[in-house]
N, C-alpha and C positions, 0 to 999 in steps of 0.2 A: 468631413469625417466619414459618410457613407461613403462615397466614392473610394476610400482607403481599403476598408472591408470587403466591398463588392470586387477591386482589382483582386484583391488576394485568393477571393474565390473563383474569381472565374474561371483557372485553372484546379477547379477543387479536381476534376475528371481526371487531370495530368495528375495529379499531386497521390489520389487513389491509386493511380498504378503504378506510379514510383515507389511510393510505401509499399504495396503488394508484395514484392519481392522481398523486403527487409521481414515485413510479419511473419512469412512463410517460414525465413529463420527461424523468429521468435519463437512460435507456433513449436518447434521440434523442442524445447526447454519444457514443454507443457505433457510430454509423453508420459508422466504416472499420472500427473494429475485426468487427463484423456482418459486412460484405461480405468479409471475409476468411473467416470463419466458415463462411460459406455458400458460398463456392468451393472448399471442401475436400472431399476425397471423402470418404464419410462410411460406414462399415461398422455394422453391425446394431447396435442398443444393447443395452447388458447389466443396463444398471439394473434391480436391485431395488426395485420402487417400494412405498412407505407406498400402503395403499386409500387412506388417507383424511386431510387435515389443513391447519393453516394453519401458517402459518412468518409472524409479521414480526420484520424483521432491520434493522438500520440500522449507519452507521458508514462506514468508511475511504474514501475519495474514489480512492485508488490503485487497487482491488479493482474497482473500478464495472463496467468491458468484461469480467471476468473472468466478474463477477456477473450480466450479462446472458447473457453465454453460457450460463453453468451453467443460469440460471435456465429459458432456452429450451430447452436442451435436456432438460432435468431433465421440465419439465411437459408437452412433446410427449412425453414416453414414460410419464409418469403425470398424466395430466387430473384425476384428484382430490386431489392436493396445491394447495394456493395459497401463493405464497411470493411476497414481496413487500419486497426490500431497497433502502431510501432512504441515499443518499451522503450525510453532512451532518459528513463528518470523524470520526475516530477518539475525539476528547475526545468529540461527541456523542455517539456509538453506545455509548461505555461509557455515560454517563449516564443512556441511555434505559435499556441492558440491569441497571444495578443500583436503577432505579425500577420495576423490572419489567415495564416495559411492551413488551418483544422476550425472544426468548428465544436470540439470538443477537445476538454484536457483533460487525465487523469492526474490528480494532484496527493500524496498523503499529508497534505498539509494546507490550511486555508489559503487563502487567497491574503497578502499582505493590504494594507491601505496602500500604498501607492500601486500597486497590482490592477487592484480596484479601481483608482483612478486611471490606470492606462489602459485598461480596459472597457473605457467609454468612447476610446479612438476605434475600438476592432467591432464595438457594438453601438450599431449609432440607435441615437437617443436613449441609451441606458447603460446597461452594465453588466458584469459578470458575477455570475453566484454560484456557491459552492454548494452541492448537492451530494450530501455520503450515499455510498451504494453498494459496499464491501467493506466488512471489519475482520479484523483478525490480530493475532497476536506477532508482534516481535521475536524475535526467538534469539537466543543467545545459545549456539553452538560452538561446540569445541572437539578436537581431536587429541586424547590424551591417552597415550597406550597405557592398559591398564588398571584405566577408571570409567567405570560404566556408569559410576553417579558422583553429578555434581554439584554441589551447594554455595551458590554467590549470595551478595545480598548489594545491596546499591552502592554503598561507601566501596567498598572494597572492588566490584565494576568500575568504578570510575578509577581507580589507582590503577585498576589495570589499565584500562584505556589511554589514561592518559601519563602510563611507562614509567608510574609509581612504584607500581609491583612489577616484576621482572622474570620472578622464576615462580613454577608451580609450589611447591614447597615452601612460600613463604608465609608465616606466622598468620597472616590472618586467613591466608583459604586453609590453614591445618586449624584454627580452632574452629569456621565452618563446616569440617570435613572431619569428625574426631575418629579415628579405627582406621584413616582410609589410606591408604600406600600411594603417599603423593612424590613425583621422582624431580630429581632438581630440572628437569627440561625447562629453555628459557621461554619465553611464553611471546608467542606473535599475534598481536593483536590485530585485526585486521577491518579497515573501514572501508566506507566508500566513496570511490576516488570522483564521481558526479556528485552535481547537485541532488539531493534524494530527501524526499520528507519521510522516508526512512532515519536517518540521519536526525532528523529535525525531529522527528518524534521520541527519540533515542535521548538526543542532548534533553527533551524537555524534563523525559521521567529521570534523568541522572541531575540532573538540577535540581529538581520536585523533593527526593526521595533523598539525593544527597547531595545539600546542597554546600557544606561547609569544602566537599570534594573535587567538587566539578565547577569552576566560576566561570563555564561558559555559558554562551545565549545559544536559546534553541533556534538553530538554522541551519540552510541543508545544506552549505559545506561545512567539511568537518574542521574543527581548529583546534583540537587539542597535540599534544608534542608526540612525534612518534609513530611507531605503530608501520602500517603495513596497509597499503589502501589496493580497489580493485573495482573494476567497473559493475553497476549494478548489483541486486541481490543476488544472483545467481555467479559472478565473479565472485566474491565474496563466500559466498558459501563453496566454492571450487576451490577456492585457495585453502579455506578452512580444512575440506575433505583431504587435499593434498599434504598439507603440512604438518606435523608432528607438532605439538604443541601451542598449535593456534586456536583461537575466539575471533570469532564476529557474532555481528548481528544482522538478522535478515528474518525474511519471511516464512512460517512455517512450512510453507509448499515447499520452498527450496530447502531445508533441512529435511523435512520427507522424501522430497525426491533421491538425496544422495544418501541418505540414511545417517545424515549426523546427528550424534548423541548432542542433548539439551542441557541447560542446566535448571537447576531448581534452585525458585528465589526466595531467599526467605524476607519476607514484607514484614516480620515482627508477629502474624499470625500465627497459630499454634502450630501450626504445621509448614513447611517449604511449597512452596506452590510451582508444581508442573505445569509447563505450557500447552493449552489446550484448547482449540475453537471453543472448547464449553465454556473454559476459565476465562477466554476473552470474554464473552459475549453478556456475564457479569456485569463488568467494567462499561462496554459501549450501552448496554442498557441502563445503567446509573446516567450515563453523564448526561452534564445538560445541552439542552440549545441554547445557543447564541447566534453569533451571525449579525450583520450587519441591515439587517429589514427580514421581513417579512418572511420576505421569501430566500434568503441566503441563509440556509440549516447546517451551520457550522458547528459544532461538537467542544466543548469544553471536557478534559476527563480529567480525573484524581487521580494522578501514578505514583502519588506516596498511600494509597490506598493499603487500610492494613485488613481490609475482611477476607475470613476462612475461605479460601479455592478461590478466592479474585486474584488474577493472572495482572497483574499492572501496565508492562509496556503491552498498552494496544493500539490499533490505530485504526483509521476510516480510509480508504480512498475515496476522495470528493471527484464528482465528473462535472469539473466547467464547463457553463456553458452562458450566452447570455441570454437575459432574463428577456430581452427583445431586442432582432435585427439578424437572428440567423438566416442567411437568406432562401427565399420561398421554395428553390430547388432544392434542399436540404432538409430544411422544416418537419416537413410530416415522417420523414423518416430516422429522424432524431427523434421527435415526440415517441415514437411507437418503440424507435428501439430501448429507448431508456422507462419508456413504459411496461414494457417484457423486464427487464432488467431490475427494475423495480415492484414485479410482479411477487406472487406466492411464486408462481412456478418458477419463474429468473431468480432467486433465492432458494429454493429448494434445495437444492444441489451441493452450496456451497459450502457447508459442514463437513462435504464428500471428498473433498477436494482441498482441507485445511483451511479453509475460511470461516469467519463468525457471520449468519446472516443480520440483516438488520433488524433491530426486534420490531414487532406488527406496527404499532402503533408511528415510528418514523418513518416505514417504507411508505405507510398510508399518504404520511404528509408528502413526503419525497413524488410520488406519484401525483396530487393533486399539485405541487410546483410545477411537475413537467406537463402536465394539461393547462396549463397556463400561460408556458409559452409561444411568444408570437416573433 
């Protein structure tokens, strides 16, 4: 089983500069969230830096602006690390990481048991555990000439989604919507055509919240009838922006970036609740831990949650990795970067940038996992 692991890495060197290229892409998707970045005042950095090492990472498409920052900032204060994370969705980035070919995955969504179990093949003598390190909210955008406000609530989400409701103007978004100038346009709903724990956190709060609606299971292809699918959350949010009459769901960076109007959910609170790193971070500071040991800090949360200005679809990006058998040339610069990453100052920012940081008390934990590993 070592020997499986250690072949995959031994080209981690090739594998960095393969991805390189693709990042560099990714990286141009990150330009408001950058310019946000770079407007901030900025105080001495504290990072601990690894001398020396490569990092490739792949996975979560939510995580991308978080990852560009981190990654900027990370390598201006250590020039001999190279780290190199390609978005290509959550089912990707496990795949890659338990073929061994990264030694990190960005995941929105835990690690399954049998996940767990085949990730004792990529990590010899243990396992892989999920470590949250970026929250933020889901965001349900729409393009509706017109209507600058919009009022869903989860029953009637899921009709849409799954091409129940059909036109704007039908009877239950006008009694959400009471005064408001709804036009017959037929309504494109739009998913995501990858594996995504976007997707998967998505099905769970339309299940959660309305479940007599939605009988599907939460996973990160999508299965309901219909609709309009597109690669990643920034696909998705592209088609949204383009089309007259479309909804998705995605990451609020990418509704900031193109400037797509949101909607407002009404949770049965007294008031409709806007999507907002604040309103998320609610939510991710409620939920519990779970996880499968100790040291695997997997998140439980409540998305039929009905408290005032709790944001419900939210989610974590988890950074796999395993718990023991990264190998040695890797090691100390995975500890350090996810050390930063899990810092006050690698959390700083992210509220900056549309993200929820972790509240104090879990990034604590999260950092004393990553000093653990061996």
């Amino acid at each position: 089983m070592r020997q499986r692991r250690i072949n995959g890495l031994r080209q981690l060197g090739a594998a960095v500069a393969a991805l390189a290229g693709i990042a560099s892409l990714s990286a141009c998707g990150a330009g408001a969230a950058g310019d946000t970045d770079r407007a901030a005042d900025k105080a001495p950095s504290t990072i601990a830096c690894a001398r020396k090492g490569q990092l490739a990472a792949s996975g979560s498409t939510a995580q991308q602006n978080a990852m560009q920052h981190w990654m900027r900032e990370y390598q201006q204060a250590c020039p001999g690390v190279q780290i190199r994370y390609v978005a290509i969705g959550s089912g990707g980035g496990i795949a890659q990481f338990l073929r061994g070919a990264t030694v990190l995955a960005g995941t929105d969504s835990a690690l399954k048991p049998d996940e767990v179990e085949a990730s004792r093949r990529s990590c010899p003598g243990s396992r892989a555990i999920d470590l949250p390190m970026v929250g933020g909210p889901i965001a349900i955008g729409y393009n509706l000439d017109g209507v600058d406000d919009l009022v869903l609530d989860a029953p009637t989400l899921a009709k849409i989604f799954d091409s129940e409701i059909t036109t704007w103007d039908a009877p239950a978004i006008r009694r959400l919507n009471p005064g408001a100038e709804l036009p017959s346009t037929p309504i494109s709903a739009v998913h995501r055509s990858d594996g995504s724990g976007t997707t998967q956190n998505f099905n769970a709060y339309l299940g959660a919240a309305a479940p007599a609606q939605w009988p599907y299971e939460a996973e990160k292809a999508w299965q309901a009838k219909g609709g309009h699918s597109a690669a990643g959350s920034d696909g998705v949010a592209s088609h949204v922006y383009g089309t007259d009459g479309a909804i998705g769901y995605f990451e609020l960076s990418s509704a900031a970036a193109e400037k797509i109007p949101t909607v407002r959910l009404d949770t049965g609170a007294p008031e409709p609740v806007g999507v907002s790193a604040k309103a998320a971070s609610a939510g991710i500071a409620a939920a519990a831990v779970g996880g499968g040991g100790v040291k695997d800090l997997t998140l439980e949360f409540d998305y039929a949650t009905r408290a005032p200005g709790a944001y419900p679809i939210v989610q974590v990006t988890y950074e796999v990795v395993c718990d023991k058998g990264t190998p040695a040339e890797a090691l100390p610069a995975l500890k350090s970067f996810l050390t930063y990453t899990a810092s006050e100052e690698g959390q700083n920012h992210l509220a900056g940038i549309h993200y929820a940081p972790l509240p104090d008390g879990l990034a604590a934990r999260v950092r004393d996992v990553v000093a653990s590993l061996s």
